[in-house]
C-alpha positions in Angstrom: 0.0 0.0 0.0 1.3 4.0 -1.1 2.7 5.2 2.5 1.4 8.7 1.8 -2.2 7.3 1.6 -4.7 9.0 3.9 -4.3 8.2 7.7 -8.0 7.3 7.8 -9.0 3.8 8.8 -9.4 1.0 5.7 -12.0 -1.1 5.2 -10.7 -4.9 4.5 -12.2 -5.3 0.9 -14.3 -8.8 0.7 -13.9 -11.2 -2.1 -16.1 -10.8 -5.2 -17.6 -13.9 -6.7 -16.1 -15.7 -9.5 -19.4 -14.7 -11.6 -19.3 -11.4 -11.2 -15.4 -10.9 -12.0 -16.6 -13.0 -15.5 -18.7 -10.1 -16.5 -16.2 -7.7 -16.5 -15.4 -5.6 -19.6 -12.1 -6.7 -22.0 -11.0 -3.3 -20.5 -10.9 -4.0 -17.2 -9.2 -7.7 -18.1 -6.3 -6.2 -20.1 -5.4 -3.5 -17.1 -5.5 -6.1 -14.8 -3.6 -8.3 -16.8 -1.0 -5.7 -17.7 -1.7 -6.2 -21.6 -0.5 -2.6 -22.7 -1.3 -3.3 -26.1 -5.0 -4.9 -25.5 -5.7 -1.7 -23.3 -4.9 1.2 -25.8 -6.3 -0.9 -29.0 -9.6 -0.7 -26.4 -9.5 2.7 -25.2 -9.5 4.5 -28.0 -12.4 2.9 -29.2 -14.2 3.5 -26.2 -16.3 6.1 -25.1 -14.6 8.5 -22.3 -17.3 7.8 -20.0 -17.3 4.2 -19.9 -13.6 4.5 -19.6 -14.7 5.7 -16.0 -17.3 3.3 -15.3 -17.8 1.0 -12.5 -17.4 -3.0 -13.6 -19.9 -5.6 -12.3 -17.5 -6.4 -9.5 -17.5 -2.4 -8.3 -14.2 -1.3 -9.4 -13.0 0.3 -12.6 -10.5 -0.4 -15.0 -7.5 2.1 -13.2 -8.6 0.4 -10.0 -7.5 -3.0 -11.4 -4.1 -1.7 -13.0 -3.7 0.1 -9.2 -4.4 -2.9 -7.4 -2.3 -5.3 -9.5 0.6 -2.9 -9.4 0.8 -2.8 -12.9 2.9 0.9 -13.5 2.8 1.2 -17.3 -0.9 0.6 -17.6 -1.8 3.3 -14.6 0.8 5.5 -16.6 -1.3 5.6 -19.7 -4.5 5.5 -18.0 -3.6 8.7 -16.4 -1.7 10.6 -19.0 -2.8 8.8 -22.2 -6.6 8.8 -21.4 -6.6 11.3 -18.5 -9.4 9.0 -16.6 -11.1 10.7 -13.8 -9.1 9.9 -10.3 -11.9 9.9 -8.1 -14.5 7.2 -8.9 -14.9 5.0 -5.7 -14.9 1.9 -5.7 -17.9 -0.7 -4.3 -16.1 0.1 -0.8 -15.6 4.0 -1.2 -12.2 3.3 -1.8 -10.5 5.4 -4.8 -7.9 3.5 -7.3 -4.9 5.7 -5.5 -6.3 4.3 -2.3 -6.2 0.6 -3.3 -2.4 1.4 -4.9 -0.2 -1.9 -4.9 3.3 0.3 -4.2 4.8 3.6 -3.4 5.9 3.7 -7.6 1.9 3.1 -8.4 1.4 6.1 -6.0 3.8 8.5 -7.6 2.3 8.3 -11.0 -0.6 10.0 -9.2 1.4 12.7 -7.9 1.8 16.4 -10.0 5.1 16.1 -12.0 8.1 17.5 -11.0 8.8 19.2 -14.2 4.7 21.0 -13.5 5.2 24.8 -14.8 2.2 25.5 -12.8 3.2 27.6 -9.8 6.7 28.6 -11.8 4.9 30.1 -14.8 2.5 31.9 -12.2 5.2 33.4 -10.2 6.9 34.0 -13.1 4.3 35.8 -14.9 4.0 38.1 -11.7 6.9 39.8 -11.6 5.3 43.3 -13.1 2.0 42.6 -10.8 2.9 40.5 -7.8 1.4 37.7 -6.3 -0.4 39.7 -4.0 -1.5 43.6 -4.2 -0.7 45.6 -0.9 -3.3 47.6 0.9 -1.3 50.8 2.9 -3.5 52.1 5.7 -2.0 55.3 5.4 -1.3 58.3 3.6 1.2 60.1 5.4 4.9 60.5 3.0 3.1 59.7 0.0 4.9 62.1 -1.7 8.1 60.9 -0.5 8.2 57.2 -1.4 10.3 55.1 -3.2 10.2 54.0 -7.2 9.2 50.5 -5.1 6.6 52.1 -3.6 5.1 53.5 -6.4 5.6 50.4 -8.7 3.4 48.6 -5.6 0.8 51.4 -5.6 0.1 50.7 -9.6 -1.6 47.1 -8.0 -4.1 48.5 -6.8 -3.6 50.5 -3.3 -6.3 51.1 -0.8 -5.3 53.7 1.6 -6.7 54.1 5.3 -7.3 52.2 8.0 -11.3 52.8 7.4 -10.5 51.3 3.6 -9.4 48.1 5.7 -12.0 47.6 7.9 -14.4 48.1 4.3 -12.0 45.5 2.7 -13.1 43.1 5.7 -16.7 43.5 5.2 -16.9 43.2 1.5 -15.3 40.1 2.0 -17.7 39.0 4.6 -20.8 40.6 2.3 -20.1 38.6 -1.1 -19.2 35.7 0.9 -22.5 35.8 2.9 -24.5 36.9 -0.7 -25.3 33.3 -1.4 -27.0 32.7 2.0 -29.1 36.0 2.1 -31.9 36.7 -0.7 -31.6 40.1 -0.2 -28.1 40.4 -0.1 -27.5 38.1 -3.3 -30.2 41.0 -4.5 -27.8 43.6 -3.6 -24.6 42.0 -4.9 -26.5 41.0 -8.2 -27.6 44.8 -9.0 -23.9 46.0 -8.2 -22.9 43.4 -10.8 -25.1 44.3 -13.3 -24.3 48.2 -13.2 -20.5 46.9 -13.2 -21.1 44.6 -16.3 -24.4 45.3 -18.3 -23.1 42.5 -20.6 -23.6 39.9 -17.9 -20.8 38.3 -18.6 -19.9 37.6 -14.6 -22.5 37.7 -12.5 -24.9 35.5 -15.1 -24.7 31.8 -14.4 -25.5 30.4 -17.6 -22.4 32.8 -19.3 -20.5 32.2 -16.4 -20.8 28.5 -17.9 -19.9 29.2 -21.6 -17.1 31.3 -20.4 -15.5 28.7 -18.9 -16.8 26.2 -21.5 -15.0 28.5 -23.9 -11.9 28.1 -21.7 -12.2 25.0 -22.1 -12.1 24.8 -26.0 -9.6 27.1 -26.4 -6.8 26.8 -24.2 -7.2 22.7 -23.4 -9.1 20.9 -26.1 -5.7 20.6 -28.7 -3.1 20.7 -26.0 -4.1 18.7 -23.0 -5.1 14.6 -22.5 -7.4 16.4 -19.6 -9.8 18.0 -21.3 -12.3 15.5 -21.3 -12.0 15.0 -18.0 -12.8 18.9 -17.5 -15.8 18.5 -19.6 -17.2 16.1 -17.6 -16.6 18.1 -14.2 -18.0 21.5 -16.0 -21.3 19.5 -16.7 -21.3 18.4 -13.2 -20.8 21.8 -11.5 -23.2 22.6 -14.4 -26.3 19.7 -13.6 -25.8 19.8 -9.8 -25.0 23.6 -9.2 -22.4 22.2 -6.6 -19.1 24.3 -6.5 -16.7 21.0 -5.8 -16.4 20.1 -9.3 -15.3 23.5 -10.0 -12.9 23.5 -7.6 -11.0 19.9 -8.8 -10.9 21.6 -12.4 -9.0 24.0 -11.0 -6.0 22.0 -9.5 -6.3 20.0 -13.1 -2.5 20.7 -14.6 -4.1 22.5 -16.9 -4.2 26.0 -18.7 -7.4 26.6 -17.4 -5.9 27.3 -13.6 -4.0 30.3 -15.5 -7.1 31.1 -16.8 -9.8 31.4 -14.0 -7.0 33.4 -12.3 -7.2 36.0 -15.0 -10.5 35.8 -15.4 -13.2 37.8 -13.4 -15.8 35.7 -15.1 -14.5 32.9 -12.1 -14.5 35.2 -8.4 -18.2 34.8 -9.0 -19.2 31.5 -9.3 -16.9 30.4 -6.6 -17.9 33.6 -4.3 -21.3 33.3 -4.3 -21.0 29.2 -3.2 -18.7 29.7 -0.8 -21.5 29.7 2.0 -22.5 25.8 0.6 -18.3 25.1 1.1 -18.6 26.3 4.8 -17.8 22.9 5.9 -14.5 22.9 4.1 -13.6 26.5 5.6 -9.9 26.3 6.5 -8.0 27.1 10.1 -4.5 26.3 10.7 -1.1 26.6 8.9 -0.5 26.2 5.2 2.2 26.5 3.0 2.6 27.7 -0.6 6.3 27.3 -2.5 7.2 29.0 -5.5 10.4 30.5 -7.8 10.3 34.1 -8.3 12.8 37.3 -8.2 13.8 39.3 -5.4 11.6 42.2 -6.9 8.6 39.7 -5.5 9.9 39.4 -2.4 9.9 43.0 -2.0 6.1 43.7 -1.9 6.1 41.9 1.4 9.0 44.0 2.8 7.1 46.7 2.2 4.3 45.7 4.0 6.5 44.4 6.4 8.6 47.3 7.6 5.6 48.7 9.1 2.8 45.6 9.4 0.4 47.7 12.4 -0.7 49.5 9.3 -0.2 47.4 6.3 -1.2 44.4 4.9 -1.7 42.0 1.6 -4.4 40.4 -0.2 -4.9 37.9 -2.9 -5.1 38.7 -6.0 -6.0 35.4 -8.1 -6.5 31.6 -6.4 -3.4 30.2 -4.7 -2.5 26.7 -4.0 -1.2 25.6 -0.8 -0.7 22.8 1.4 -1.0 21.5 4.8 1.9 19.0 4.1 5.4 21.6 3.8 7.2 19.0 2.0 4.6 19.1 -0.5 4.9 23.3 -0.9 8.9 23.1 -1.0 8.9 20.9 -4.0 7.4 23.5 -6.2 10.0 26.2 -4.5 12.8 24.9 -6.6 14.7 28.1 -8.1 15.5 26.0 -11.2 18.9 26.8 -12.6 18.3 30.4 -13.0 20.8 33.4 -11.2 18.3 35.8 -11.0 15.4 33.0 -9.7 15.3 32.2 -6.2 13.2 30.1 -3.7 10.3 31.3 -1.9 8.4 30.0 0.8 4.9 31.0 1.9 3.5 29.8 5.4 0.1 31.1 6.1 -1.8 31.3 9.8 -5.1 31.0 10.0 -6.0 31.7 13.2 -10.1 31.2 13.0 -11.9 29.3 10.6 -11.7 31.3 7.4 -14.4 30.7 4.2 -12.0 31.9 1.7 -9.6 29.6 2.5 -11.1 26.0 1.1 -10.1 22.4 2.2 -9.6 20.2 -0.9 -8.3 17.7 0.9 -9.8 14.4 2.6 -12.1 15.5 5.6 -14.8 12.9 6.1 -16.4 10.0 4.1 -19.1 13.0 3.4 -16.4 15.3 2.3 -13.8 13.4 0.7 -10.8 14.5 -1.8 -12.0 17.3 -4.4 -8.1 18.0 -5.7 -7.0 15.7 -8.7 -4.0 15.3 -6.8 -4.9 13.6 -3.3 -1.3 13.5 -2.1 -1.0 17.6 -2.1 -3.3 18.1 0.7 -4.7 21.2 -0.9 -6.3 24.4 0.5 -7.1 26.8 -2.1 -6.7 30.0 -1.2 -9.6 32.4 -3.3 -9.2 36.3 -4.0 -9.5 38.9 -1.5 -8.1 37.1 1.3 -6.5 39.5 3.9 -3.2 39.1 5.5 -0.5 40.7 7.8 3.1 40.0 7.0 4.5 38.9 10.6 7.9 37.8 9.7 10.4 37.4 6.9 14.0 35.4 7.2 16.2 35.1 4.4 18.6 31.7 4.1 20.8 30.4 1.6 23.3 33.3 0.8 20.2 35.3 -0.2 18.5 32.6 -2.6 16.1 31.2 -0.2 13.1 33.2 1.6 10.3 32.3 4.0 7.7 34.9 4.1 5.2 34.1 7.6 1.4 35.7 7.0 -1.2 36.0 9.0 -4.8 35.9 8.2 -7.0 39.0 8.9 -10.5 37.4 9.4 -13.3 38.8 7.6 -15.8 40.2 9.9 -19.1 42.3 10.0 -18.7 45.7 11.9 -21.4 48.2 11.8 -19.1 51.4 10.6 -17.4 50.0 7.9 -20.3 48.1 6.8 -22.5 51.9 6.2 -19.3 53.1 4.6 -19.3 50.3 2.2 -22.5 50.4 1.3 -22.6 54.2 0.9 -19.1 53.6 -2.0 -21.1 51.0 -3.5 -25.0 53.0 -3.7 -21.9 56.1 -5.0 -20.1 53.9 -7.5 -23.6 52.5 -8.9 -24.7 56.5 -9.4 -21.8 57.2 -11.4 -22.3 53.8 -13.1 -26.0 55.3 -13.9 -25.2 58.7 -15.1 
């Protein structure tokens, strides 16, 4: 068995009858079997779903390539065919759960070689990975070319702007719960985009179907695979399909994190994800330049009055192992390491648990080693601490969350900027 499976307690899996194994498909018999050639000739002629289905015995095909231990066929299943991961067996069990050997497990884990957090720190260097929120105005004249390339992100000034910060939060995350204020949060959309591209569900759906097509169909073995989970978010209105799209290694991760179209869907469902709501310590790794690491200086040198948000959906895991094998600075001079370790101090409903919790809410990341939280836009944090190892080339950045909460002030205030920016909107 994988020695990173979950901690939680198996289930000894009873013997099927003899009959039952008979009337399982040619599919199922080559994977078992470990007849590479058999298996392709029949995939390819089969229809994605069935690829997925459960046999007469309860388990699919990848289950019995798992369970036999037979490497090359899980290999192809799962970067050939890109089957989906977490079909459960007869006994709940998925096919990385029932893995034969540490080397069946790995084949389920995200590559080494994965561009996915590289490319995305990479990509940040002129906006940042977060944008920095100064609660005051004082010296403004004064500051730095630093300073000023930070304030292009997108500062908020005053302590008051915080506080509002806070409450949004709380307000768009709380929308989904409240007729009236999923009412309010709907009309501010609207006047912000009279197209309806973001706030609509329905072109929320093409968008990302569009996505889809786009940037995956001719470039990615996943694509059905994200299909399949866009028509289940689509049929059940549930967000957890959404959300193990998103940790596909796909382009579309790249994607919902530039586009707008995204923050709404998943904001307006967080209340039904309250369960999965995130407290503790998480860790996020990633290669980037010193000008990155610099935003959080900033907010460091004086963090009574500064802080950070999220700009985009972040990745992170409980496991730090897991977060320091994507902090690799490659073989580049200018590249160095950087490690993330968040605090959540209270339960926090923009931070989302992907990982295994409970037979009722099991794994929603395609990659069930990771231990994901997922990390949406907007989230608030304080930089406590920053310590700087490895002659300069390694840096371990410690934030803490600022919960979102409802206070009566900045609540008015907020309110008041919105009914303002919906007059201007109207004029």
């Amino acid at each position: 068995m994988c020695s990173r499976m979950s901690s939680r307690k198996k289930t000894r899996t009873p013997a099927r009858s003899i009959s039952e194994e008979n009337k399982n498909s040619e599919l199922y018999w080559a994977c078992k079997e470990a007849n590479i050639e058999s298996m392709r000739q029949i995939a390819s002629m089969t229809d994605f779903t069935k690829l997925n289905e459960l046999e007469p015995n309860g388990s699919t095909a990848l289950h019995a390539a798992c369970a036999s231990g037979h490497v090359e066929i899980v290999h192809a299943l799962l970067n050939e065919y890109g089957v989906m991961r977490h079909v459960r067996n007869q006994y709940g069990r998925t096919a990385y759960e029932v893995a034969a050997s540490d080397e069946i497990c790995q084949l389920f884990h995200r590559s080494p070689n994965s561009q996915r957090f590289q490319d995305h720190a990479y990509k940040s260097n002129m906006q940042g990975p977060t944008s920095v929120v100064n609660e005051s105005s004082e010296n403004k004249d004064n500051e730095n070319d630093n300073e000023t390339k930070i304030r292009r992100l997108g500062e908020v000034e005053g302590k008051e702007n915080i506080e509002q910060i806070r409450v949004g939060i709380r307000l768009i995350t709380s929308a989904a719960s409240s007729t009236l204020l999923r009412s309010f949060v709907l009309q501010l959309g609207r006047c912000l985009d009279p197209e309806n591209r973001f706030h609509d569900e329905q072109m929320v759906i093409n968008n990302i179907k569009r996505i889809l097509d786009t940037k995956v169909k001719n470039c990615n073995f996943n694509y059905n695979k994200a299909c399949v989970l866009l028509t289940q978010y689509e049929e059940s209105g549930s967000l957890e399909p959404l959300c193990t799209l998103y940790t596909l290694d796909t382009p579309f991760y790249s994607e919902l994190s530039d586009n707008t179209s995204g923050y709404f869907a998943l904001y307006f469902g967080l209340c039904k994800l309250t369960q999965r709501a995130f407290q503790g310590r998480c860790y996020r790794g990633f290669s980037g330049t010193v000008e990155d690491v610099q935003q959080y200086k900033w907010a460091h040198e004086q963090n009574d009055r500064r802080a950070v948000y999220t700009r985009s959906y972040y990745s992170s895991s409980t496991d730090r192992t897991v977060a320091e094998c994507f902090a690799d600075p490659a073989h580049f001079s200018n590249i160095i390491s950087i490690l993330v370790i968040y605090e959540f101090p209270e339960l926090c409903s923009t931070a989302i648990r992907l990982y295994y919790i409970s037979s009722q809410l099991p794994c929603i990341s395609e990659f069930e080693n990771e231990n994901e939280v997922l990390i949406t836009p907007g989230t608030l944090f304080k930089v406590i601490d920053i310590q700087i190892s490895n002659n300069g080339k390694r840096y371990t950045l410690y934030l803490q969350n600022i919960s979102a909460k409802w206070k009566l002030r900045p609540l008015m205030k907020c309110l008041v900027n919105c009914r303002s920016m919906l007059r201007k909107i109207s004029e």
